[in-house]
Gaussian input, Z-matrix of N, CA and C with variables (Angstrom, degrees):
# hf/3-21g

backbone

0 1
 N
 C     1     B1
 C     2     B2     1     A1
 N     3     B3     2     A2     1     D1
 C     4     B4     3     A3     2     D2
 C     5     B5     4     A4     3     D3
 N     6     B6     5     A5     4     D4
 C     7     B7     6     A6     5     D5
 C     8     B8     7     A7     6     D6
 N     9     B9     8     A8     7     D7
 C    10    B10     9     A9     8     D8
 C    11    B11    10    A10     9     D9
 N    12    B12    11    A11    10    D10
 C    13    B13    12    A12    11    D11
 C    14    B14    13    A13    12    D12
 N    15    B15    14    A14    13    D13
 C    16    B16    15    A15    14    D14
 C    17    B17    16    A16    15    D15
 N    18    B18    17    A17    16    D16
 C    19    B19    18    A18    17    D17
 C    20    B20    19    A19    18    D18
 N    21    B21    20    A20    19    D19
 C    22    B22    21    A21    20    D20
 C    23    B23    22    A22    21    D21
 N    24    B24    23    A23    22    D22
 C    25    B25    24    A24    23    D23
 C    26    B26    25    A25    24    D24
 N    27    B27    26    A26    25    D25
 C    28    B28    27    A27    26    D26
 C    29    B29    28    A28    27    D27
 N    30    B30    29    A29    28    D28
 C    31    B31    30    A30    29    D29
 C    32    B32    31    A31    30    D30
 N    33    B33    32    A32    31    D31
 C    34    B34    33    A33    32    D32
 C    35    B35    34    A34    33    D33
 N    36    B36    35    A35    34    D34
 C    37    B37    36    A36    35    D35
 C    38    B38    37    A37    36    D36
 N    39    B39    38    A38    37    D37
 C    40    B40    39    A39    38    D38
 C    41    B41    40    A40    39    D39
 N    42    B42    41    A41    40    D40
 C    43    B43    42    A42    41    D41
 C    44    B44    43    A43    42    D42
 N    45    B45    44    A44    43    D43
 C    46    B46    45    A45    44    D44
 C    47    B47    46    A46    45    D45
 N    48    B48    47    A47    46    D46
 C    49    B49    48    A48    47    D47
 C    50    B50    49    A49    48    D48
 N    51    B51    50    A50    49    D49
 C    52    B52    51    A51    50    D50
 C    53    B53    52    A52    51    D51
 N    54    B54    53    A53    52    D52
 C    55    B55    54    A54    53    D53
 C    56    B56    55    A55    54    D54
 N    57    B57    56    A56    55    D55
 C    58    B58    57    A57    56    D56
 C    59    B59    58    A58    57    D57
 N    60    B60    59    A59    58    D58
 C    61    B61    60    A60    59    D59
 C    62    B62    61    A61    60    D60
 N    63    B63    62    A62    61    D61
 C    64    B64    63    A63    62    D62
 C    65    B65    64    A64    63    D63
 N    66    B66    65    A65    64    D64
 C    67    B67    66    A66    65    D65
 C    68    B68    67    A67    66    D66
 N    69    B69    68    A68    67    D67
 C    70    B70    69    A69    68    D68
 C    71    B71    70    A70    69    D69
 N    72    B72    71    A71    70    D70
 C    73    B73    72    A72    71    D71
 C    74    B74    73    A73    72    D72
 N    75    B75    74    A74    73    D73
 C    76    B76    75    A75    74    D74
 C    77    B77    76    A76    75    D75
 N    78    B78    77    A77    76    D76
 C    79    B79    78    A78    77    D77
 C    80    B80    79    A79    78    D78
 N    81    B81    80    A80    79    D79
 C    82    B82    81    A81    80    D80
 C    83    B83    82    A82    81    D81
 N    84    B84    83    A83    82    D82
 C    85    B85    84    A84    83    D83
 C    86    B86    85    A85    84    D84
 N    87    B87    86    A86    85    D85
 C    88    B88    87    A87    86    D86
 C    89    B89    88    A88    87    D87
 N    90    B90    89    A89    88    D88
 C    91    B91    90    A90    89    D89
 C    92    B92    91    A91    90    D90
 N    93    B93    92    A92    91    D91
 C    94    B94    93    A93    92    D92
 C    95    B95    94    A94    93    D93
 N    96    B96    95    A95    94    D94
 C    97    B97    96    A96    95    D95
 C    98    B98    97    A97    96    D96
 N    99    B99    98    A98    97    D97
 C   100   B100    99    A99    98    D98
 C   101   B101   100   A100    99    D99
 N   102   B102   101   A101   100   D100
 C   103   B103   102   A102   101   D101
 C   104   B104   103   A103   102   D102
 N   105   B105   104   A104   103   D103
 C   106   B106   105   A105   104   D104
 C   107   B107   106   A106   105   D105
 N   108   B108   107   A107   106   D106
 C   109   B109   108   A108   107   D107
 C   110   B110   109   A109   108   D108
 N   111   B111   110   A110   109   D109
 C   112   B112   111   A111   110   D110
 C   113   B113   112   A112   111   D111
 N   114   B114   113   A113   112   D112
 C   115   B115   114   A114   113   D113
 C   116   B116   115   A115   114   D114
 N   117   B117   116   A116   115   D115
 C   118   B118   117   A117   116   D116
 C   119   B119   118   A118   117   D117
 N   120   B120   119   A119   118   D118
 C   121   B121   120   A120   119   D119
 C   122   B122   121   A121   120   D120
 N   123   B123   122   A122   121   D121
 C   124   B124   123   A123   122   D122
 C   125   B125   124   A124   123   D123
 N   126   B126   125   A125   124   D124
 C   127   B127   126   A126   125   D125
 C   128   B128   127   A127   126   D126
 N   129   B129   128   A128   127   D127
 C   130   B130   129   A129   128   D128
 C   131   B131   130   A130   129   D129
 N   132   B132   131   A131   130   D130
 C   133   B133   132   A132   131   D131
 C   134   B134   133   A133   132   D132
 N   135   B135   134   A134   133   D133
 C   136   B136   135   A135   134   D134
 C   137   B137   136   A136   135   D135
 N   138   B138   137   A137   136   D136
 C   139   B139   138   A138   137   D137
 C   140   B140   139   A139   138   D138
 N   141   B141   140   A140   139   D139
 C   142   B142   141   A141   140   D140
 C   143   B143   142   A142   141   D141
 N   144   B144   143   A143   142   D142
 C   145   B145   144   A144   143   D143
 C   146   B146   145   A145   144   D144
 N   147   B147   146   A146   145   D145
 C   148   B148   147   A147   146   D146
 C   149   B149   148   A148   147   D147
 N   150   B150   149   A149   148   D148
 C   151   B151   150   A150   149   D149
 C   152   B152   151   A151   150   D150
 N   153   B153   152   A152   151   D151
 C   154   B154   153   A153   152   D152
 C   155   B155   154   A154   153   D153
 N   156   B156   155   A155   154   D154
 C   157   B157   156   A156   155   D155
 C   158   B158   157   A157   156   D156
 N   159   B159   158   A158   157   D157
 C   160   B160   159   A159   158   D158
 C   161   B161   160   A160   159   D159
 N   162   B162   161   A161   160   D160
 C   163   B163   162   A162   161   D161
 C   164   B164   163   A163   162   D162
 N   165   B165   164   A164   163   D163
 C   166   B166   165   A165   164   D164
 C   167   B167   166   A166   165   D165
 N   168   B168   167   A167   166   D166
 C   169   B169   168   A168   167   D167
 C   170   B170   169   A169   168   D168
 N   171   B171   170   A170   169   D169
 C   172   B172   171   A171   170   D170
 C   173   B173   172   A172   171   D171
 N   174   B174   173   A173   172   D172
 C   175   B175   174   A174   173   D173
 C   176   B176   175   A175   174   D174
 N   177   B177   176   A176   175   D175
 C   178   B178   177   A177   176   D176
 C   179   B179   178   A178   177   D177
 N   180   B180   179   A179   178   D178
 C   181   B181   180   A180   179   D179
 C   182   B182   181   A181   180   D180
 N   183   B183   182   A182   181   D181
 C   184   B184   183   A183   182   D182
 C   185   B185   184   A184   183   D183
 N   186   B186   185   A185   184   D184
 C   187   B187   186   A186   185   D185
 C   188   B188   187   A187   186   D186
 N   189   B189   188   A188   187   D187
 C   190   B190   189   A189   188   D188
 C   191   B191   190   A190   189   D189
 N   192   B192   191   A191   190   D190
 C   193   B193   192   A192   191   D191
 C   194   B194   193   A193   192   D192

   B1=1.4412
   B2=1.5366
   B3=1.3541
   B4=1.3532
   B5=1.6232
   B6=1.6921
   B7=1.5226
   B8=1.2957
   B9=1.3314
   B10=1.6600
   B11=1.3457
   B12=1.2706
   B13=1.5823
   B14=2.1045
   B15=1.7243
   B16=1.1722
   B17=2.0101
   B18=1.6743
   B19=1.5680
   B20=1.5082
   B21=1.0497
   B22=2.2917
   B23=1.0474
   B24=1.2153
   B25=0.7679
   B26=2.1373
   B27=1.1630
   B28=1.5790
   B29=1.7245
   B30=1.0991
   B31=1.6422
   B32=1.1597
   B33=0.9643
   B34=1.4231
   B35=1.9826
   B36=1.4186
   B37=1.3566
   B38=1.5961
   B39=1.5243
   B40=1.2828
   B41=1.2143
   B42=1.5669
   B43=1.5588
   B44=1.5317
   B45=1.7036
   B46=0.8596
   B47=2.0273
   B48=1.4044
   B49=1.7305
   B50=1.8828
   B51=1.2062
   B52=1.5548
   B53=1.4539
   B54=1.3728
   B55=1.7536
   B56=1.4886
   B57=1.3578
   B58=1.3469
   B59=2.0378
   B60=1.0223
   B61=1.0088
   B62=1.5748
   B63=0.8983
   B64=1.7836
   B65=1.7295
   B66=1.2895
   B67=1.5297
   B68=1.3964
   B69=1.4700
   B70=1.1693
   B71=1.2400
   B72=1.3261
   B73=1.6058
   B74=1.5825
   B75=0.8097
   B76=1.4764
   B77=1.0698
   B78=1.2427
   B79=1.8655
   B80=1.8459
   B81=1.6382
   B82=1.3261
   B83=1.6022
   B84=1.5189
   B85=1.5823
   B86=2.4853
   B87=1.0790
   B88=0.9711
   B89=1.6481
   B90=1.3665
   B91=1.3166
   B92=1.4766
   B93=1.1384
   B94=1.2933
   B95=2.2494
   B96=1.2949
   B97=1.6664
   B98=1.5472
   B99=1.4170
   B100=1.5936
   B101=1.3119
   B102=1.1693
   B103=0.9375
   B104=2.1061
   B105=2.0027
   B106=1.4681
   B107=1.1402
   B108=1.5250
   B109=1.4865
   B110=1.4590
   B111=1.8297
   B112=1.7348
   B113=0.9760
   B114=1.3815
   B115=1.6468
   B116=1.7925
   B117=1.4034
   B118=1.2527
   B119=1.8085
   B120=1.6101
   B121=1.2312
   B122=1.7854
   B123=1.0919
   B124=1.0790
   B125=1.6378
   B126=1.7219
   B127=0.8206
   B128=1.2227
   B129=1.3678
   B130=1.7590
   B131=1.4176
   B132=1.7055
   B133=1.3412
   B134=1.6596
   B135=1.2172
   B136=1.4253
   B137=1.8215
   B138=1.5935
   B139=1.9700
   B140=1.0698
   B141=1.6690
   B142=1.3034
   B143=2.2384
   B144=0.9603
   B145=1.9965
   B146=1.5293
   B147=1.3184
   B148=1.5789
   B149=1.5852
   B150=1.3253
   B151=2.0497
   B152=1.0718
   B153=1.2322
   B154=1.8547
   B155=1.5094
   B156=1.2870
   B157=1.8371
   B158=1.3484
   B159=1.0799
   B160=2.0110
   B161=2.0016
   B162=1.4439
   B163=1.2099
   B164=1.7047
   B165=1.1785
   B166=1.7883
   B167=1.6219
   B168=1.3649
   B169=1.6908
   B170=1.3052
   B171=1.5127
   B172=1.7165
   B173=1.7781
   B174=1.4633
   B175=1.0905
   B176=1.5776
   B177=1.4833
   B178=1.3799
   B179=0.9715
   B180=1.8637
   B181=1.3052
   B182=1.6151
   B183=1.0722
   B184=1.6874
   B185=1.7620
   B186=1.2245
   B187=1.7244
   B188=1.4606
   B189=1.3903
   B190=1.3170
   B191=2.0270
   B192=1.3567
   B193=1.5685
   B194=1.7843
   A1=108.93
   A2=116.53
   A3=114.04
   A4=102.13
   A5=95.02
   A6=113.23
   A7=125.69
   A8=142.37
   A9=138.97
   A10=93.31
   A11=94.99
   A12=104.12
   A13=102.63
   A14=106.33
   A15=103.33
   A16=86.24
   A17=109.15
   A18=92.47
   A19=96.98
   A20=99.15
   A21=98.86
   A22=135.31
   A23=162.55
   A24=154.68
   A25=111.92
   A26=96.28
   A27=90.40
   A28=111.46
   A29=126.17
   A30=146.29
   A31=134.86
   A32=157.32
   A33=140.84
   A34=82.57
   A35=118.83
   A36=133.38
   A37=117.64
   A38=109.27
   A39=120.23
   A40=115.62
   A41=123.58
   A42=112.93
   A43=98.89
   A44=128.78
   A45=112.92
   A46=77.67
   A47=102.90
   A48=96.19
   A49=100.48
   A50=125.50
   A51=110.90
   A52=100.92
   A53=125.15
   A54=113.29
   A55=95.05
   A56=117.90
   A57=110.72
   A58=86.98
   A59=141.83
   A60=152.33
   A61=108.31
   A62=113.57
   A63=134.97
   A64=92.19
   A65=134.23
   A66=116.65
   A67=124.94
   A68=119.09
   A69=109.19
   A70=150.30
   A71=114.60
   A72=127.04
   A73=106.47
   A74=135.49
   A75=122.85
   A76=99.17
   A77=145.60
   A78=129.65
   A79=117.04
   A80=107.26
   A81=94.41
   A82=118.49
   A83=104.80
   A84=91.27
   A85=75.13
   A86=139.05
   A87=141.75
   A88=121.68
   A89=106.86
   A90=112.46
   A91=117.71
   A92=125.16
   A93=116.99
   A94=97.90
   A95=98.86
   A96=113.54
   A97=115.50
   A98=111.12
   A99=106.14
   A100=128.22
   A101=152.76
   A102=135.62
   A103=88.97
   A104=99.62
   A105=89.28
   A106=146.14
   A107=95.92
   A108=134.21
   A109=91.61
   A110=92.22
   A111=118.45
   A112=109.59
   A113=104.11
   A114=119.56
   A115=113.57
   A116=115.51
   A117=116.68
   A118=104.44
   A119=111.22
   A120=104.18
   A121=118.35
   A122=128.47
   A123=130.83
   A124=136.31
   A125=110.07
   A126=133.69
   A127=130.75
   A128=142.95
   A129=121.39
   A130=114.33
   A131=90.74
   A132=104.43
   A133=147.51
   A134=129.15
   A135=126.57
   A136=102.56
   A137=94.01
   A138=111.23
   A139=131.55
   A140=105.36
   A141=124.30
   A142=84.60
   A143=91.21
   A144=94.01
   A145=120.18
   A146=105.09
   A147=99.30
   A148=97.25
   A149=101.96
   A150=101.06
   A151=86.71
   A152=141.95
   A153=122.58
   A154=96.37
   A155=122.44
   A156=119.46
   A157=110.05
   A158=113.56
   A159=95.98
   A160=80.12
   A161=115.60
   A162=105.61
   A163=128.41
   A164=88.13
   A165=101.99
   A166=97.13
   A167=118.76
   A168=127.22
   A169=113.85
   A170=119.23
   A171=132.09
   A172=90.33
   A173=104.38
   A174=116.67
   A175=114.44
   A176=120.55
   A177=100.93
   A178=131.58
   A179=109.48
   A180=133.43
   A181=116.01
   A182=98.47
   A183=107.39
   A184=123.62
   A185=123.21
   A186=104.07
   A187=123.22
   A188=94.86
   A189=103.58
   A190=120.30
   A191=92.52
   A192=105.20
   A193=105.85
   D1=136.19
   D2=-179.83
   D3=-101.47
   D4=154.64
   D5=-176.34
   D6=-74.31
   D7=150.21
   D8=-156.25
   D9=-141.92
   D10=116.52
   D11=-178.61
   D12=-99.89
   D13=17.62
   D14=-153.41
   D15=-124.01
   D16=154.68
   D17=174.18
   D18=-144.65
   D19=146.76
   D20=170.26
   D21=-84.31
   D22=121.60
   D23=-166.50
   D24=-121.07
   D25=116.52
   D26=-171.43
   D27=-109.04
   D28=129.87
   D29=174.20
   D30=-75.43
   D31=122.68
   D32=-139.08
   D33=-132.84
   D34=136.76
   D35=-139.80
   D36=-62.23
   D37=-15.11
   D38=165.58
   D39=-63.52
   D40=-35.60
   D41=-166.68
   D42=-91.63
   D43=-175.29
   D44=-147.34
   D45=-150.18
   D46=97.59
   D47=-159.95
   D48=-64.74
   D49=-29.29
   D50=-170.76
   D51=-80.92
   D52=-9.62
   D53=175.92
   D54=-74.51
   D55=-50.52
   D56=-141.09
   D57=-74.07
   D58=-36.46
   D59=-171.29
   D60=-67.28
   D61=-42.69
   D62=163.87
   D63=-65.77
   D64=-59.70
   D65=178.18
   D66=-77.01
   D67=-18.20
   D68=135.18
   D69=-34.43
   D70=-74.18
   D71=153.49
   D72=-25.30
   D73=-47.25
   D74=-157.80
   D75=-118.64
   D76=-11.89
   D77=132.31
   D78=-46.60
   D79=-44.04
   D80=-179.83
   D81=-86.65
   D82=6.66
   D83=-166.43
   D84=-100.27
   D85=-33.24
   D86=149.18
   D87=-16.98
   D88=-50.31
   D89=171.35
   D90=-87.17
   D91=-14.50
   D92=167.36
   D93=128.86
   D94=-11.67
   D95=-166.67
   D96=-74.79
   D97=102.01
   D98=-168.10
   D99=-118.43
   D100=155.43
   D101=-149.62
   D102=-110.25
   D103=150.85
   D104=-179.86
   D105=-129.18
   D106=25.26
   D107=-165.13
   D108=-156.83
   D109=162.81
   D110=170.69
   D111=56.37
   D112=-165.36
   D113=-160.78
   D114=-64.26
   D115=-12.51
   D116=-166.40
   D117=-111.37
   D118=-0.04
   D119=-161.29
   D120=-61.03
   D121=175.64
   D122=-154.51
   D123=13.22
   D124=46.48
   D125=174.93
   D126=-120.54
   D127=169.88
   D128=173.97
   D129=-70.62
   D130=117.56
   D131=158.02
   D132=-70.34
   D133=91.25
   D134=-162.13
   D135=-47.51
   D136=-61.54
   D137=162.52
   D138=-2.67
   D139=-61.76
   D140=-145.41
   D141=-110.02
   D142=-41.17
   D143=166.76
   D144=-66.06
   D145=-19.50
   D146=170.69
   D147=-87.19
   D148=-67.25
   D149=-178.22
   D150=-23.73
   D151=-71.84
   D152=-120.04
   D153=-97.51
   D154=-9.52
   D155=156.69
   D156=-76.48
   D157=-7.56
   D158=-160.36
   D159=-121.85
   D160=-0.39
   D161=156.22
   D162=-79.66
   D163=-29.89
   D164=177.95
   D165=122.23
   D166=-12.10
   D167=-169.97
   D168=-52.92
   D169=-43.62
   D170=177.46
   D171=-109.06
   D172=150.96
   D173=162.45
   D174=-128.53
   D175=106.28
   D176=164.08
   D177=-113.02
   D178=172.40
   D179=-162.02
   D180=-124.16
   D181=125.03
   D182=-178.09
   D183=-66.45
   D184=93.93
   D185=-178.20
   D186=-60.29
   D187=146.15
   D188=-179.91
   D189=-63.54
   D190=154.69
   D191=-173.62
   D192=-60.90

């Protein structure tokens, strides 16, 4: 089996996938998370903001109602 350095993410028609991807970017470029190559390099990385949650690096927290 070959390795996928690539993942999907699917939206159900209310959300709006290039906003939320656009608020991504600018949470991770916020945290310091950049992208370091291609067309997006030194910009906020959504990529590199998920890695560094599913590293343990960000921790989040849900606000209250």
């Amino acid at each position: 089996m070959t390795k996928s350095n690539a993942i999907g993410f699917y939206f159900t028609p209310e959300h709006d996938p290039n906003a939320i991807r656009r608020r991504l970017a600018e949470i991770a470029a916020e945290l310091g998370y950049f992208g370091r190559r291609g067309p997006t390099a030194k910009r906020g990385s959504p990529s590199e903001l998920l890695a560094a949650i599913a590293r343990g690096e960000i921790a989040l927290t849900k606000k209250g109602d």
